[in-house]
VEXVOTI-825750 format. One line per field, with one value per atom (N, C-alpha, C): residue number from 1; residue in one letter; x negated, y negated, z negated. Coordinates in nm, 3 decimals. Layout:
nr <- NUM,...
rest <- A,...
xx <- X,...
yy <- Y,...
zz <- Z,...
This chain:
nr <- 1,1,1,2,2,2,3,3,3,4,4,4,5,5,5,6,6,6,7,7,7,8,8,8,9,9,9,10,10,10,11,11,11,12,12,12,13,13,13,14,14,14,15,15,15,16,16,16,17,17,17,18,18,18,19,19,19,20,20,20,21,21,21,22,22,22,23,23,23,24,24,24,25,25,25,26,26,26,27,27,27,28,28,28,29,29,29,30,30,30,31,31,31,32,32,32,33,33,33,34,34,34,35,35,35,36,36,36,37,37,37,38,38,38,39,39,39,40,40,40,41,41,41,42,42,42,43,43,43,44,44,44,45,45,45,46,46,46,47,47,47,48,48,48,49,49,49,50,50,50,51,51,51,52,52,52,53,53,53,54,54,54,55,55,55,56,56,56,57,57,57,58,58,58,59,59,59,60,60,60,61,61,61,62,62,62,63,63,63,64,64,64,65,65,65,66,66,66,67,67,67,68,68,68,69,69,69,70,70,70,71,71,71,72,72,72,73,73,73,74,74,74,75,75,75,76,76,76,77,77,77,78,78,78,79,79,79,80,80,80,81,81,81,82,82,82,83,83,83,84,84,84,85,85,85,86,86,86,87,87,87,88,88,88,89,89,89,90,90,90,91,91,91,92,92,92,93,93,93,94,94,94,95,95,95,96,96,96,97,97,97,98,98,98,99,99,99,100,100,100,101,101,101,102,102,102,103,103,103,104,104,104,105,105,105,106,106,106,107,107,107,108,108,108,109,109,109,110,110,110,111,111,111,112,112,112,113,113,113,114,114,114,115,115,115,116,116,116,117,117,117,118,118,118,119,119,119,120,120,120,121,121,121,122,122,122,123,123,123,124,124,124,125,125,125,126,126,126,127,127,127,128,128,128,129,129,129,130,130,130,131,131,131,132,132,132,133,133,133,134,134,134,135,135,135,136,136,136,137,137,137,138,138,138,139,139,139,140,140,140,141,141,141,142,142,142,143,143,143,144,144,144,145,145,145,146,146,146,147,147,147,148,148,148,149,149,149,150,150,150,151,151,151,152,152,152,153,153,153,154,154,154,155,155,155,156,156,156,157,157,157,158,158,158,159,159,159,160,160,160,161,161,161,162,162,162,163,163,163,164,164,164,165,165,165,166,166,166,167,167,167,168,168,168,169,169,169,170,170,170,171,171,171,172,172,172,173,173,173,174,174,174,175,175,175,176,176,176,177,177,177,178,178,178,179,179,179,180,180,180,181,181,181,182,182,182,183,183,183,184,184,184,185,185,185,186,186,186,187,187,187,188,188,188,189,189,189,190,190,190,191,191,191,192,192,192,193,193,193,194,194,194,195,195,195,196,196,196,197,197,197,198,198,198,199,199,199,200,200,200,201,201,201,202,202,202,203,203,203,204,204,204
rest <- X,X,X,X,X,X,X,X,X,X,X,X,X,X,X,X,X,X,X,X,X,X,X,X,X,X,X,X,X,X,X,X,X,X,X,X,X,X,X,X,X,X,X,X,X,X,X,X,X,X,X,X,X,X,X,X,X,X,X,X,X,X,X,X,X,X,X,X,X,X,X,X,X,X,X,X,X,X,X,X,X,X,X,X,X,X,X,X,X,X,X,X,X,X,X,X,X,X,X,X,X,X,X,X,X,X,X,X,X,X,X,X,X,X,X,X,X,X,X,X,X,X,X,X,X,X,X,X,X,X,X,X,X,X,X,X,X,X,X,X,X,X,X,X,X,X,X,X,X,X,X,X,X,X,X,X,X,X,X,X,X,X,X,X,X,X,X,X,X,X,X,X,X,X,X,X,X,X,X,X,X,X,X,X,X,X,X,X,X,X,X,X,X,X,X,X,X,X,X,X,X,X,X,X,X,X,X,X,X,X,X,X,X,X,X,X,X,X,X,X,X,X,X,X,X,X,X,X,X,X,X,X,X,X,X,X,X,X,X,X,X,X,X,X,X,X,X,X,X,X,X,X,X,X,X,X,X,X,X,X,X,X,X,X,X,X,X,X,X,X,X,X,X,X,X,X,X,X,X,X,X,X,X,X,X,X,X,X,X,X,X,X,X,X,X,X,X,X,X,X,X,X,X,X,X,X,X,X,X,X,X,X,X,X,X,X,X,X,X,X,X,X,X,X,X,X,X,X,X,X,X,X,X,X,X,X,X,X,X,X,X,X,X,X,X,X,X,X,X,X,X,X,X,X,X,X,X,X,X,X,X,X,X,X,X,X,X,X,X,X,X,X,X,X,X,X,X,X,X,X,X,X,X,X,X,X,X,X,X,X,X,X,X,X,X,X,X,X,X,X,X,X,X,X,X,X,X,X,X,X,X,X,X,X,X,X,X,X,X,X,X,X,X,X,X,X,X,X,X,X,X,X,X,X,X,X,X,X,X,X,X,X,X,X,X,X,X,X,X,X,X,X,X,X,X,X,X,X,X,X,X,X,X,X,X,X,X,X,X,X,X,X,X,X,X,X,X,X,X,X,X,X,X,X,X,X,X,X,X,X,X,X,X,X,X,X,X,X,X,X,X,X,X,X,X,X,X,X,X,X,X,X,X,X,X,X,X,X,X,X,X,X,X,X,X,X,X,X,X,X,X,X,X,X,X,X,X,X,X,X,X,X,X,X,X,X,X,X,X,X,X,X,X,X,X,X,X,X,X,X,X,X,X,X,X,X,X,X,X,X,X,X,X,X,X,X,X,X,X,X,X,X,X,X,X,X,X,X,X,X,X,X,X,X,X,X,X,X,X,X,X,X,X,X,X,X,X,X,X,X,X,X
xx <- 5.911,5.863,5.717,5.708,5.529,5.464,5.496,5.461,5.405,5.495,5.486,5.389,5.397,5.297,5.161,5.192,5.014,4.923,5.042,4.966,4.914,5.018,4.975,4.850,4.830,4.702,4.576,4.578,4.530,4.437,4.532,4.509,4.410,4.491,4.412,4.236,4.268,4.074,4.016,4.067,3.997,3.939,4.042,4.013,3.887,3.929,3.854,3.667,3.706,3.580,3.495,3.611,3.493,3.528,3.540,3.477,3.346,3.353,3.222,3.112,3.163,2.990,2.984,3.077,3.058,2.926,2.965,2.894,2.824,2.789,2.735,2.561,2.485,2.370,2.218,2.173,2.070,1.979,1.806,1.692,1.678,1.583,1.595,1.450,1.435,1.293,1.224,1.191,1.043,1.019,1.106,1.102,1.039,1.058,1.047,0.965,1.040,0.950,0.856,0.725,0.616,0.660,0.760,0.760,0.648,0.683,0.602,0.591,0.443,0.350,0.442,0.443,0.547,0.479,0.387,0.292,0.209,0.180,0.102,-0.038,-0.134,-0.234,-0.324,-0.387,-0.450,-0.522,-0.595,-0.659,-0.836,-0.891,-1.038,-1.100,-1.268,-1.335,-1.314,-1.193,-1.217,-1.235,-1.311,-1.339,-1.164,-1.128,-1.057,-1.089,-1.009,-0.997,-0.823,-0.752,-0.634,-0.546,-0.412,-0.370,-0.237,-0.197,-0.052,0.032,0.141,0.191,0.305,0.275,0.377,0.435,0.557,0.624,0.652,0.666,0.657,0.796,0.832,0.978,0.985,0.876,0.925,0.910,0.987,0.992,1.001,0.890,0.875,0.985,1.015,1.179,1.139,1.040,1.045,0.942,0.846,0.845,0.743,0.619,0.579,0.405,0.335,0.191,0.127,0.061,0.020,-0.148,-0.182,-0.330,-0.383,-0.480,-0.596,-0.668,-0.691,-0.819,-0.844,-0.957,-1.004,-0.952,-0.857,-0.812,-0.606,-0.598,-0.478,-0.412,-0.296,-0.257,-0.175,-0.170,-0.044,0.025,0.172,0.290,0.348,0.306,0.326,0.459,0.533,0.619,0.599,0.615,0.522,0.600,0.702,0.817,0.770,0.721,0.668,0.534,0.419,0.263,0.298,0.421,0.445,0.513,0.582,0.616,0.492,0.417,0.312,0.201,0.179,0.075,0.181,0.327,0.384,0.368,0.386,0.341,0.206,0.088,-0.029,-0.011,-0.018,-0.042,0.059,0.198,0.202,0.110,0.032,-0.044,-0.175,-0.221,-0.290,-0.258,-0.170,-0.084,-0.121,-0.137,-0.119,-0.296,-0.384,-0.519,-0.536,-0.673,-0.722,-0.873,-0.913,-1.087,-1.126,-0.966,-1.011,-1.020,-0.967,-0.977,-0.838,-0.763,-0.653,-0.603,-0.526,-0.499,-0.379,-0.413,-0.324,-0.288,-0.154,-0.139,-0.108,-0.106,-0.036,-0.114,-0.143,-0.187,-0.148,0.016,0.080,0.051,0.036,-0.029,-0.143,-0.229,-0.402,-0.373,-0.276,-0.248,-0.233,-0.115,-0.034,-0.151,-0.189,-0.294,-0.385,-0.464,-0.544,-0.488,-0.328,-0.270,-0.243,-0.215,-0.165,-0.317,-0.397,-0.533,-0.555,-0.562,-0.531,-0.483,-0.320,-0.211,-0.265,-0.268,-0.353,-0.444,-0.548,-0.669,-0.602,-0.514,-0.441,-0.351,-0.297,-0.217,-0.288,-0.414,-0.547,-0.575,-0.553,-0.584,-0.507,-0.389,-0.278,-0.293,-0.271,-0.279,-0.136,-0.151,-0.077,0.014,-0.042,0.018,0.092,0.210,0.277,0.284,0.306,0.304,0.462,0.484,0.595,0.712,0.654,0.772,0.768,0.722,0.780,0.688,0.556,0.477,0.367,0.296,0.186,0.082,-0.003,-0.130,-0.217,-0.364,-0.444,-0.558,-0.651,-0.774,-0.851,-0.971,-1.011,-1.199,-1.281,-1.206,-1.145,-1.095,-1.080,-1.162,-1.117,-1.254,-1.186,-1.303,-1.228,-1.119,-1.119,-0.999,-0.864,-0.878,-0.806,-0.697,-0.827,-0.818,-0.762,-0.812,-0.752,-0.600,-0.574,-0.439,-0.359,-0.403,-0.328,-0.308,-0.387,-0.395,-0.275,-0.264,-0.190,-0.005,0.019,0.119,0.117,0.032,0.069,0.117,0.053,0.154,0.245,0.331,0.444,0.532,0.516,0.549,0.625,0.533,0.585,0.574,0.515,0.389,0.421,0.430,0.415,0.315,0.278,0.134,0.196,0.094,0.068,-0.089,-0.065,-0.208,-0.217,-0.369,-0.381,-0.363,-0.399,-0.378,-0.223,-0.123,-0.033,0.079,0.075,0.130,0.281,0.361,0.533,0.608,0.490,0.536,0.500,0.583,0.578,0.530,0.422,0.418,0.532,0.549,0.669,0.582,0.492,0.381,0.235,0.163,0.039,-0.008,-0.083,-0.182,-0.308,-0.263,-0.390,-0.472,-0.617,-0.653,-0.784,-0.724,-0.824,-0.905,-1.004,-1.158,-1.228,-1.268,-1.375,-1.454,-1.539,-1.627,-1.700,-1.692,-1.678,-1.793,-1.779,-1.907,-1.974,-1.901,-1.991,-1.920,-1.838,-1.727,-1.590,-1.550,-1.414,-1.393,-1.364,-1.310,-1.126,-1.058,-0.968,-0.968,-0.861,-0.909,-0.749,-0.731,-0.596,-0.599,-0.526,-0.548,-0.404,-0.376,-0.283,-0.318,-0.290,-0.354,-0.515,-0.577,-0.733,-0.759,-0.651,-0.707,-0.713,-0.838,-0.853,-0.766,-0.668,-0.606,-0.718,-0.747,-0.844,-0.916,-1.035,-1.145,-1.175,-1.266,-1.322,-1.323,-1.254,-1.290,-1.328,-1.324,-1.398,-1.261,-1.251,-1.140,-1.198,-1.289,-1.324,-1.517,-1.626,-1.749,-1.762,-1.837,-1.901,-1.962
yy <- 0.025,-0.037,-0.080,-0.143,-0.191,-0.094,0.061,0.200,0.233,0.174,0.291,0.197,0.072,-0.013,-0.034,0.019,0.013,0.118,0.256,0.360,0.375,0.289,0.244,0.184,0.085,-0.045,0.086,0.180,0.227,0.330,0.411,0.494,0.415,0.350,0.276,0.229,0.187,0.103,0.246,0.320,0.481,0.515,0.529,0.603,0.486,0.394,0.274,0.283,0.326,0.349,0.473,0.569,0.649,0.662,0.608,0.563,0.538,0.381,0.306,0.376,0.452,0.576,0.650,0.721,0.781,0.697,0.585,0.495,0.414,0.417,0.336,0.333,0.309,0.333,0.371,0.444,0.506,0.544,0.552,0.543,0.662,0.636,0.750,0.842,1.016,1.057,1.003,0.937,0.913,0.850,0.724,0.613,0.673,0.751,0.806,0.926,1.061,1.204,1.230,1.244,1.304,1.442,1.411,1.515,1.646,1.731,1.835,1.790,1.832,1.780,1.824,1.758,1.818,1.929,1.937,2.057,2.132,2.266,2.357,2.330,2.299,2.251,2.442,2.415,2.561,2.589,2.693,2.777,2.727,2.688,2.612,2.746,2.696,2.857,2.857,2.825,2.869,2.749,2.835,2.758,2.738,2.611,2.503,2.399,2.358,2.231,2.205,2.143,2.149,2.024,1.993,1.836,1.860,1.814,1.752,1.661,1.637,1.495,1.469,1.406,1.364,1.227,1.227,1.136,1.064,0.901,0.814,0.763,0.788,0.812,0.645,0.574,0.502,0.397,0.249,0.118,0.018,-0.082,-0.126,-0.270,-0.256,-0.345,-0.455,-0.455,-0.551,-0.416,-0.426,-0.388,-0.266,-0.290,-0.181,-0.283,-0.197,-0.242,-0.219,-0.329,-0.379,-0.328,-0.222,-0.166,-0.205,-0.264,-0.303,-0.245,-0.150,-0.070,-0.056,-0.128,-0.151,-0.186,-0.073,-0.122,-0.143,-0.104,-0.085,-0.155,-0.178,-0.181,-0.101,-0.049,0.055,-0.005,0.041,0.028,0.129,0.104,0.223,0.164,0.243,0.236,0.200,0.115,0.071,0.219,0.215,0.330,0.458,0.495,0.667,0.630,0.545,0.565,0.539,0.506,0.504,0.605,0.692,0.769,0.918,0.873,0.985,1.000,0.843,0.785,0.833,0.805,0.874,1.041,1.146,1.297,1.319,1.196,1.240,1.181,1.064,1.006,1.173,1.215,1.316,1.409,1.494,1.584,1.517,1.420,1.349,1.351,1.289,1.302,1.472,1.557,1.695,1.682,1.595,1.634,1.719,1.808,1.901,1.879,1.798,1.813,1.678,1.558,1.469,1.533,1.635,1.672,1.700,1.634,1.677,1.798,1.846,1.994,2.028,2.095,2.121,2.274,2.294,2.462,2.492,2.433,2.543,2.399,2.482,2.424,2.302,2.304,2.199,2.067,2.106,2.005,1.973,2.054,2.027,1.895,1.933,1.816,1.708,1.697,1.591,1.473,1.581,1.479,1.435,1.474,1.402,1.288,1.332,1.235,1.104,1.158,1.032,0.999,1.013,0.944,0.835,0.894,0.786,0.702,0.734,0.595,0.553,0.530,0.463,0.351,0.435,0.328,0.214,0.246,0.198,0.066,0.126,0.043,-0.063,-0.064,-0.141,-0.281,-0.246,-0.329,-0.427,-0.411,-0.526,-0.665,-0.744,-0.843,-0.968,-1.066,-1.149,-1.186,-1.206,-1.243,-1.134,-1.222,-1.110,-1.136,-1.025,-1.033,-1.074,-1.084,-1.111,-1.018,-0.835,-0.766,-0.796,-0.861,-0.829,-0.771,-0.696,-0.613,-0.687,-0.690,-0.732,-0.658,-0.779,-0.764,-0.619,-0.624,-0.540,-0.558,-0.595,-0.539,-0.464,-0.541,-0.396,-0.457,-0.378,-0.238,-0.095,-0.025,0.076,0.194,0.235,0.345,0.449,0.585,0.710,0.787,0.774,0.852,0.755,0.635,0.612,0.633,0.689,0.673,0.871,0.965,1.053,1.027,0.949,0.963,0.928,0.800,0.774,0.879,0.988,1.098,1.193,1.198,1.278,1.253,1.109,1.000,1.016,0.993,0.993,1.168,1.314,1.440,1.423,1.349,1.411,1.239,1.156,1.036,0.947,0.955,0.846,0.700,0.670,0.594,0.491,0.381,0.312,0.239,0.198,0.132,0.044,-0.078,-0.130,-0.145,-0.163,-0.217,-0.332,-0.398,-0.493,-0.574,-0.581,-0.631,-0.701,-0.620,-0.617,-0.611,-0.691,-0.617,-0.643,-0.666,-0.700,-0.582,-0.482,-0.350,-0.224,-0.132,-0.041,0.077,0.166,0.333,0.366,0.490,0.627,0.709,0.735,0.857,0.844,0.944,0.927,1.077,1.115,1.253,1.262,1.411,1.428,1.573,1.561,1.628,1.727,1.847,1.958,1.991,1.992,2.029,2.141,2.257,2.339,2.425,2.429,2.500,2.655,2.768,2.869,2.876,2.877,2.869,2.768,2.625,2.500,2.354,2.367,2.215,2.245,2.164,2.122,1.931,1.924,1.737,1.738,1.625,1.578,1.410,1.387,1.250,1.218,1.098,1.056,0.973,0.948,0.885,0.851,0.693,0.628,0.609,0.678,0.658,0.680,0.518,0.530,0.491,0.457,0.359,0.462,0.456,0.575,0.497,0.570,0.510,0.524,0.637,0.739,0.802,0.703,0.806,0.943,1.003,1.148,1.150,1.230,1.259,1.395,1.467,1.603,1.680,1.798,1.868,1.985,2.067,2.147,2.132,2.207,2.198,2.325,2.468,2.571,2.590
zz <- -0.127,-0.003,-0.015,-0.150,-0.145,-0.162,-0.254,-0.261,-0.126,-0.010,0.139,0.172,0.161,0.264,0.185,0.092,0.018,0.038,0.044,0.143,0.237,0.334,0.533,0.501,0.454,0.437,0.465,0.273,0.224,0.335,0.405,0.532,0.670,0.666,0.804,0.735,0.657,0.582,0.601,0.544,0.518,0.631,0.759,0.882,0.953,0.902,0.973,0.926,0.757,0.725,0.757,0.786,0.852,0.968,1.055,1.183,1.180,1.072,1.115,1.070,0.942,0.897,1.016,1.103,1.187,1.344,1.318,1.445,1.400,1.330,1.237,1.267,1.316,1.385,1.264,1.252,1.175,1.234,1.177,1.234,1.300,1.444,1.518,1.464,1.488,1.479,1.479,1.628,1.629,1.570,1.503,1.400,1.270,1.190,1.084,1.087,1.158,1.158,1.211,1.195,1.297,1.406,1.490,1.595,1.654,1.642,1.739,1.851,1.888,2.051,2.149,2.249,2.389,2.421,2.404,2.513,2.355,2.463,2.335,2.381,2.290,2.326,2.354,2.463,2.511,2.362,2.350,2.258,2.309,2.188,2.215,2.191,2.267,2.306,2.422,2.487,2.677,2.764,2.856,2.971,3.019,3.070,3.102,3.186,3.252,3.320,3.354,3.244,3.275,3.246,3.330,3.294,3.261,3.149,3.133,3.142,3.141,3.124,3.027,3.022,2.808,2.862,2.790,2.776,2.705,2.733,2.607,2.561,2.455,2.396,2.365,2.280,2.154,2.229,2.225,2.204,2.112,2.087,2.007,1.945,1.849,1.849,1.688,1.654,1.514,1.450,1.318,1.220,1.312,1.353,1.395,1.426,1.517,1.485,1.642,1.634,1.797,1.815,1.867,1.852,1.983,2.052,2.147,2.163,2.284,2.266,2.429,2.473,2.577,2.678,2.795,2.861,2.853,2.704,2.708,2.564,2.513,2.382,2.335,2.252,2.202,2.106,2.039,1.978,1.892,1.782,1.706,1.586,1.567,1.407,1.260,1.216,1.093,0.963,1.028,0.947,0.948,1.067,1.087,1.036,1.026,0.929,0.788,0.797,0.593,0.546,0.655,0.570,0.583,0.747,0.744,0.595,0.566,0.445,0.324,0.294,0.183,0.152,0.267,0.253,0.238,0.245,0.248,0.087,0.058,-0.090,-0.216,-0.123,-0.239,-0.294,-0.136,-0.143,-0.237,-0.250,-0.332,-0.499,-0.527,-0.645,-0.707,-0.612,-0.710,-0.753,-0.762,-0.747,-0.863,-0.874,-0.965,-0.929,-1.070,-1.088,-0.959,-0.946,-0.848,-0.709,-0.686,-0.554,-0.510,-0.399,-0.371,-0.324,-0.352,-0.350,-0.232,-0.117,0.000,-0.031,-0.033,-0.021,0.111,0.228,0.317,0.411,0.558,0.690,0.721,0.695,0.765,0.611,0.512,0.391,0.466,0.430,0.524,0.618,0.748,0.832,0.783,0.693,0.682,0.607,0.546,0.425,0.517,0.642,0.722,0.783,0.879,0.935,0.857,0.731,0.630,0.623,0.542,0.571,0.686,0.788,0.903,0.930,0.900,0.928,0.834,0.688,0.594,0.637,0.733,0.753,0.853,0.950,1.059,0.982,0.913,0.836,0.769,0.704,0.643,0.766,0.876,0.998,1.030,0.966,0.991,1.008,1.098,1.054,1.008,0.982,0.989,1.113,1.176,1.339,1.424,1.502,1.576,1.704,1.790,1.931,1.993,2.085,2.133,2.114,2.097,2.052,1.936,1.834,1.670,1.603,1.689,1.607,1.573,1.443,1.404,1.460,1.507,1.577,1.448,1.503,1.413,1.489,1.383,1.379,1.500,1.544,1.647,1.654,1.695,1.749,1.637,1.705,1.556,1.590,1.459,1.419,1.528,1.520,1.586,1.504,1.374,1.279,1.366,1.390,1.399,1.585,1.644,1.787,1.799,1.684,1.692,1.674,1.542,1.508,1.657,1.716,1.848,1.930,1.920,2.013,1.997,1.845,1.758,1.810,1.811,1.868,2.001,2.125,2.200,2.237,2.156,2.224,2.169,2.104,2.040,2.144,2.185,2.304,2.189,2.055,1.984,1.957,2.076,2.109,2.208,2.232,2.358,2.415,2.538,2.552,2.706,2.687,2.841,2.852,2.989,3.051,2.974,2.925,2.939,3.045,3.166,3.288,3.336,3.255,3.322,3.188,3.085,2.939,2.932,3.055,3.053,3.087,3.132,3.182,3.140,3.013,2.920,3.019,2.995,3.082,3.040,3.122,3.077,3.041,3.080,3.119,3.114,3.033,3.057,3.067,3.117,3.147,3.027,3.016,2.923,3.012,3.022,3.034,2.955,2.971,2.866,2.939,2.872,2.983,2.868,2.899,2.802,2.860,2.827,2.865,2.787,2.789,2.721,2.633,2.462,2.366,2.389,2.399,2.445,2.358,2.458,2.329,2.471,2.387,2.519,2.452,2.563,2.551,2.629,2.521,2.606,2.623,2.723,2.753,2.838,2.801,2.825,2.968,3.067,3.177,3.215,3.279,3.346,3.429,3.578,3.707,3.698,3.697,3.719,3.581,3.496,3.407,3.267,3.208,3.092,2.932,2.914,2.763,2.713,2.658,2.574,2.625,2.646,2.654,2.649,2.662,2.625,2.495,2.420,2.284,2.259,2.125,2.086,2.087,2.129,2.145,2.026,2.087,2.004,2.042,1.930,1.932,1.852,1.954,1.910,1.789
């Protein structure tokens, strides 16, 4: 009898335990992976004038980083720039002659992106905002205003108006502008209000 009912016990904890691994809640992408851009960015060299719109996935919940930049603030993952800064510090680790050594394109990237969150991460401050995220440093550099760029195609990103900071976008527009054998610029826009400036897209 205690044979059968030590089995019953035994069964039920089991099924019970994997349930809870089953539901058990674990970090989402955007939290951790650098996602692919929503959109394919056009081919630089051509004349352009073109707009997208990207979507902003991430909300900021504890443990992430509060950026200020003119008319807006953004919300980034403290989890996805450490682990972007961990794939860049490996590609580092292989150095030869002090120079870090990338074998393949998507290395090349990572080691820039990680560079970046790096400097981003350098900005931290002590103090936190009302979601949980530590303030930072400003103004910031442009490495660092690319990386935001980098975040906002892939909508890993959240931002408010300054004006108005109780109310998260869904959406922001990017627009590609080029001009043929000249440069091209993109530039991020919420309604009237510019996230991101004009930056360098591509230069002849």
């Amino acid at each position: 009898m205690n044979i059968k009912l030590g089995f019953i016990v035994f069964f039920i904890v089991f099924q019970y335990s994997s349930l809870s691994a089953e539901i058990r809640p674990s970090l989402t992408n955007e939290e951790m992976i650098l996602l692919k851009p929503q959109i394919e960015s056009p081919k630089s060299g051509i004349t352009i004038d073109k707009e997208f719109n990207l979507t902003l996935n991430y909300f900021p919940k504890g443990n992430c980083l509060a950026i200020k930049h003119d008319y807006v603030t953004f919300f980034i993952s403290k989890k996805l720039l450490l682990n972007m800064k961990s794939k860049s510090d490996e590609i580092k680790n292989r150095k030869t002659d002090n120079i870090a050594k990338w074998k393949t394109e998507s290395e090349r990237l990572n080691l820039i992106l990680g560079n970046r969150a790096s400097l981003l991460l350098k900005e931290e401050q002590s103090t936190f905002n009302k979601y949980g995220c530590n303030n930072t440093n400003s103004p910031i550099s442009s490495e660092i205003i690319y990386l935001i760029s980098r975040l906002l195609s892939s909508g890993q990103i959240s931002l408010v108006k300054n004006e108005n900071p109780d109310i998260f976008l869904k959406q922001v527009t990017v627009t590609y502008t080029g001009h043929e054998g000249v440069f091209g610029t993109i530039s991020y826009y919420s309604g009237n209000i510019p996230v991101i400036g004009m930056m360098s897209w591509w230069v002849s």
